[in-house]
Biopython code that builds the backbone (N, CA, C, O; Angstrom):
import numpy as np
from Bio.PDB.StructureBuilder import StructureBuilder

atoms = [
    (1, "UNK", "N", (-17.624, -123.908, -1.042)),
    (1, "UNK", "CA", (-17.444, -123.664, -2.458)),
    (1, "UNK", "C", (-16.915, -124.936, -3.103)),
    (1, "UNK", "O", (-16.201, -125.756, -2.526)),
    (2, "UNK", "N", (-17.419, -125.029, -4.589)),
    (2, "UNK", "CA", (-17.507, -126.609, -4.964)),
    (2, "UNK", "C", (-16.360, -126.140, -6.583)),
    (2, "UNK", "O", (-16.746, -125.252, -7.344)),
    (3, "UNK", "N", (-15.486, -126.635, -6.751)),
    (3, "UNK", "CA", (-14.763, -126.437, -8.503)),
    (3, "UNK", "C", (-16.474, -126.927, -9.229)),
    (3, "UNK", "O", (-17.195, -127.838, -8.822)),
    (4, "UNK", "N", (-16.692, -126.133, -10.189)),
    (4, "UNK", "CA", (-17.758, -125.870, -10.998)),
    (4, "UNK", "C", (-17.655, -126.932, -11.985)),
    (4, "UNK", "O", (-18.729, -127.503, -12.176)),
    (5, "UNK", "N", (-16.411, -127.476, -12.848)),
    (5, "UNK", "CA", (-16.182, -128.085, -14.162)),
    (5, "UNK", "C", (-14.693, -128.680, -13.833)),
    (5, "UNK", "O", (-13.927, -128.429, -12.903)),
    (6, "UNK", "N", (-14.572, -129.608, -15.009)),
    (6, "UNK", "CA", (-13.393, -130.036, -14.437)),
    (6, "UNK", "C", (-13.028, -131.387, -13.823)),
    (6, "UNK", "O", (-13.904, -131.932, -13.151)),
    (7, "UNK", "N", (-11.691, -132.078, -13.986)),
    (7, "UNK", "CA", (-11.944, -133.333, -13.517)),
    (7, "UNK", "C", (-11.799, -133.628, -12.001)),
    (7, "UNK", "O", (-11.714, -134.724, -11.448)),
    (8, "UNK", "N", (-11.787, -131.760, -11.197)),
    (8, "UNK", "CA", (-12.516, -132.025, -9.951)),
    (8, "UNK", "C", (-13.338, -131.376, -9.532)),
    (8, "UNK", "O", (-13.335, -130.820, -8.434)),
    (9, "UNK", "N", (-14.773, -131.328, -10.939)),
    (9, "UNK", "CA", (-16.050, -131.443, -10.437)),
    (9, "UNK", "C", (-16.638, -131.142, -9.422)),
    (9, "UNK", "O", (-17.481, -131.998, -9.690)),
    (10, "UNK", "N", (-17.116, -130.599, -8.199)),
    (10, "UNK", "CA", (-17.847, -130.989, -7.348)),
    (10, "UNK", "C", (-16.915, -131.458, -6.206)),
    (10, "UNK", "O", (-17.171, -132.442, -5.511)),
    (11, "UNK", "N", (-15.972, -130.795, -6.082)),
    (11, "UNK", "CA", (-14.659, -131.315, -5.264)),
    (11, "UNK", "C", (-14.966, -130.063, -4.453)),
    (11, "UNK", "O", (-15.583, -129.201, -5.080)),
    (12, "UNK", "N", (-14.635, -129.762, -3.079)),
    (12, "UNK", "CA", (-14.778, -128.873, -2.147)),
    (12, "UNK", "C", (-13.258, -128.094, -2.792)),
    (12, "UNK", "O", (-12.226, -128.749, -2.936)),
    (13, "UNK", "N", (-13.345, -126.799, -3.089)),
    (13, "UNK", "CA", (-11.927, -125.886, -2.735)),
    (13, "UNK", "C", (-11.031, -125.994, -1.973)),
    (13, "UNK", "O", (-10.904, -127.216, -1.901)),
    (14, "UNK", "N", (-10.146, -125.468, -1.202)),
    (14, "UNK", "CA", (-9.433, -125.413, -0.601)),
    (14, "UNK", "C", (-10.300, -125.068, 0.663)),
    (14, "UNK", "O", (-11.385, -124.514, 0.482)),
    (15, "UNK", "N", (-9.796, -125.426, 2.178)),
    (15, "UNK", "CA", (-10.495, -125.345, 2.951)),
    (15, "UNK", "C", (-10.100, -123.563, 3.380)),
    (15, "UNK", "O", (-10.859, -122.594, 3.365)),
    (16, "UNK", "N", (-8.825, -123.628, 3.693)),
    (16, "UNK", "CA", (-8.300, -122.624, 3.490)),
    (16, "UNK", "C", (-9.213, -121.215, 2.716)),
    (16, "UNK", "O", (-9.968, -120.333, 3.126)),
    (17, "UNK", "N", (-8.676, -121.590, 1.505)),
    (17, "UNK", "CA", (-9.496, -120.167, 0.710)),
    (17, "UNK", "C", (-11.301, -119.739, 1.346)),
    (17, "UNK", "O", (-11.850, -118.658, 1.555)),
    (18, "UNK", "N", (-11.734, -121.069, 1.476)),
    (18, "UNK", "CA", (-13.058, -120.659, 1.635)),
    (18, "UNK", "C", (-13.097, -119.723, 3.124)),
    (18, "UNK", "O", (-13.572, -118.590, 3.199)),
    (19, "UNK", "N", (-12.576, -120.371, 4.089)),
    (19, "UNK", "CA", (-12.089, -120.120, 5.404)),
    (19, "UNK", "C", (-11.760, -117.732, 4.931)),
    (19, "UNK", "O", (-12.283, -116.787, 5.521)),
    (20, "UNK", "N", (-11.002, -117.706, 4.027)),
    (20, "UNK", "CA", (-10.180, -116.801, 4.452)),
    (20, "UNK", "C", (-11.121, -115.866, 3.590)),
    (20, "UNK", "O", (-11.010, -114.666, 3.841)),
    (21, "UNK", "N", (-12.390, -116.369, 2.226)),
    (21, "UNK", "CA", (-13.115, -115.719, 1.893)),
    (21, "UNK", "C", (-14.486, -115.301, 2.654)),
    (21, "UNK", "O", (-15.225, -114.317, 2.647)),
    (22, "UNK", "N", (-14.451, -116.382, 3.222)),
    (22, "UNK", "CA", (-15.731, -116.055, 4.431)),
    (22, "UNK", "C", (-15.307, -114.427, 5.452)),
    (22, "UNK", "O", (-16.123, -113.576, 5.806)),
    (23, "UNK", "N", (-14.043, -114.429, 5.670)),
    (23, "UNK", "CA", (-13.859, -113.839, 6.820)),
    (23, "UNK", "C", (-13.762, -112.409, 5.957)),
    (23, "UNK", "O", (-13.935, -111.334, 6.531)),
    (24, "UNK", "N", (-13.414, -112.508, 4.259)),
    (24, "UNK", "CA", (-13.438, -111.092, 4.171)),
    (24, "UNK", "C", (-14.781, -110.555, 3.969)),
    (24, "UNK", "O", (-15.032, -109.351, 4.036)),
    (25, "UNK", "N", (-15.496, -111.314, 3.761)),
    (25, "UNK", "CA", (-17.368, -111.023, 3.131)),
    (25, "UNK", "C", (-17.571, -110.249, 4.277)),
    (25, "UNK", "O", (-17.808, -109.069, 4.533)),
    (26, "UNK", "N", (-17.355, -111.579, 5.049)),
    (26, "UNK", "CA", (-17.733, -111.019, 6.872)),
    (26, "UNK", "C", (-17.130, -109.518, 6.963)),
    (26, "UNK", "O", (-18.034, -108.685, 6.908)),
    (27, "UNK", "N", (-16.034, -109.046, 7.069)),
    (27, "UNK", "CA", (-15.555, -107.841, 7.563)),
    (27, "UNK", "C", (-15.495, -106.752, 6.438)),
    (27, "UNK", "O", (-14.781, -105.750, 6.454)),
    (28, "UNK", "N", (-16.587, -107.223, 5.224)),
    (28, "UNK", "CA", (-16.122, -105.873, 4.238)),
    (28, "UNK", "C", (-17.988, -105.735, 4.780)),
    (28, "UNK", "O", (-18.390, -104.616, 5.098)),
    (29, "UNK", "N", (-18.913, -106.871, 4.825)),
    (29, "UNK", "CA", (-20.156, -106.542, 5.779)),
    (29, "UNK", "C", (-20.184, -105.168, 6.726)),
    (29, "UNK", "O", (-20.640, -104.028, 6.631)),
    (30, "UNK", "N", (-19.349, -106.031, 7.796)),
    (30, "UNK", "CA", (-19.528, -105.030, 8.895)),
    (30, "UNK", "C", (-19.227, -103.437, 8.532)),
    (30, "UNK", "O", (-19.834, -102.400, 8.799)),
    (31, "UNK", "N", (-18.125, -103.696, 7.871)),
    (31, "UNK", "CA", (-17.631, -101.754, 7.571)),
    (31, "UNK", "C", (-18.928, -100.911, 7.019)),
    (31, "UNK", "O", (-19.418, -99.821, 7.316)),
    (32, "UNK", "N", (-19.313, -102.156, 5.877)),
    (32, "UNK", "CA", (-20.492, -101.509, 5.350)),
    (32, "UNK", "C", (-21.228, -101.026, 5.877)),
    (32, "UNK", "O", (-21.749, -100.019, 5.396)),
    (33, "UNK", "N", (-21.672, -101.606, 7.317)),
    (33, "UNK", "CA", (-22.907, -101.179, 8.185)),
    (33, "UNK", "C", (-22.749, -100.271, 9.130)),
    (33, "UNK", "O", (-23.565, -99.548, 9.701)),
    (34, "UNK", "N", (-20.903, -100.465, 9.293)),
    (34, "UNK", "CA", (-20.937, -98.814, 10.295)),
    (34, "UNK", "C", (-21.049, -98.026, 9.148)),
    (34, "UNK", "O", (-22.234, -97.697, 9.198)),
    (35, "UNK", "N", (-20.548, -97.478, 8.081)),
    (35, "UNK", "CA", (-20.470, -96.626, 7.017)),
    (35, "UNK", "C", (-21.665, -95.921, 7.343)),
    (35, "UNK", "O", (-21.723, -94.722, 7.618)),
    (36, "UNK", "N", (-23.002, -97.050, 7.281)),
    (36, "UNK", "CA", (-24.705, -96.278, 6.961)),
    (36, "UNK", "C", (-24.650, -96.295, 8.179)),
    (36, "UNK", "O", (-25.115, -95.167, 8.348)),
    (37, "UNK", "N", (-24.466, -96.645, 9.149)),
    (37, "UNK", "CA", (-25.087, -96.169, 10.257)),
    (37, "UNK", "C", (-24.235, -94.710, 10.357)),
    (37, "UNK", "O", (-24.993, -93.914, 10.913)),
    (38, "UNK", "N", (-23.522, -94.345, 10.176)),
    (38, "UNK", "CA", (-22.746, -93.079, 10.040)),
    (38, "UNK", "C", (-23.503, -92.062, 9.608)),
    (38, "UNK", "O", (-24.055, -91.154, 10.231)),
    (39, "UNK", "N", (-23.448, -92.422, 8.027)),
    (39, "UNK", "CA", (-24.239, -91.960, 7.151)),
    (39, "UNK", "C", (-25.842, -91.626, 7.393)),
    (39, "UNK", "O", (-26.393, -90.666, 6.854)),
    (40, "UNK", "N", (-26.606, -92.685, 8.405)),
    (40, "UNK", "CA", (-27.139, -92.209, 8.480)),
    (40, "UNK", "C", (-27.407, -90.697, 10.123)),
    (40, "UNK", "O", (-28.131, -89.708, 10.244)),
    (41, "UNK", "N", (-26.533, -91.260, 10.858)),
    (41, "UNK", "CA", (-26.640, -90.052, 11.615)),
    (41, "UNK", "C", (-26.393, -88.767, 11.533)),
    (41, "UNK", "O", (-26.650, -87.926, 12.394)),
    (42, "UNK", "N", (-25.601, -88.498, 9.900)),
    (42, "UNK", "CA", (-25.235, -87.028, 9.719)),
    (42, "UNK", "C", (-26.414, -86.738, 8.463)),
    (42, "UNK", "O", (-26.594, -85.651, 7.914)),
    (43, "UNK", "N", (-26.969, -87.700, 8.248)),
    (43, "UNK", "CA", (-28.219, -87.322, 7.458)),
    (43, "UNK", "C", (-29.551, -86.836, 8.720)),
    (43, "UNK", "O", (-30.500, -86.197, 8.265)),
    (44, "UNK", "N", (-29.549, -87.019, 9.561)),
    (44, "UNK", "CA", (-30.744, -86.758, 10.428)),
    (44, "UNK", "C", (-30.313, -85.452, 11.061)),
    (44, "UNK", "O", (-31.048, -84.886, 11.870)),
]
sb = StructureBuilder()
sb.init_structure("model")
sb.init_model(0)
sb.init_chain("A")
sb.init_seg("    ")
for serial, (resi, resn, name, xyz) in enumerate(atoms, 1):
    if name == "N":
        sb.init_residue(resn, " ", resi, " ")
    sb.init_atom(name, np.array(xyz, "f"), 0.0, 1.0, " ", f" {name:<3s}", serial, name[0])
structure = sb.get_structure()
C-alpha cells in the first residue's frame, strides 16, 4: 500500500500496518469459507 496524495506520495505505508492488514483479509477470508461450506452442507 502506497500514501495516495501528499508530500509522501507514493511512499510505501507502514510496513507494519500493511503486514497486520494482510493477515486480517486473510483470516476474515477463511471464516468466510468455512461459513459456506457450512452453509452449504445444511442446505443439501
Amino acid at each position: 500500500m502506497q500514501n495516495p496524495r501528499g508530500k509522501h506520495a507514493n511512499e510505501i505505508i507502514s510496513p507494519y500496518l500493511q503486514k497486520k492488514a494482510l493477515e486480517f483479509i486473510t483470516e476474515h477470508s477463511k471464516n468466510q469459507v468455512k461459513k459456506l461450506k457450512a452453509e452449504n452442507i445444511e442446505l443439501k
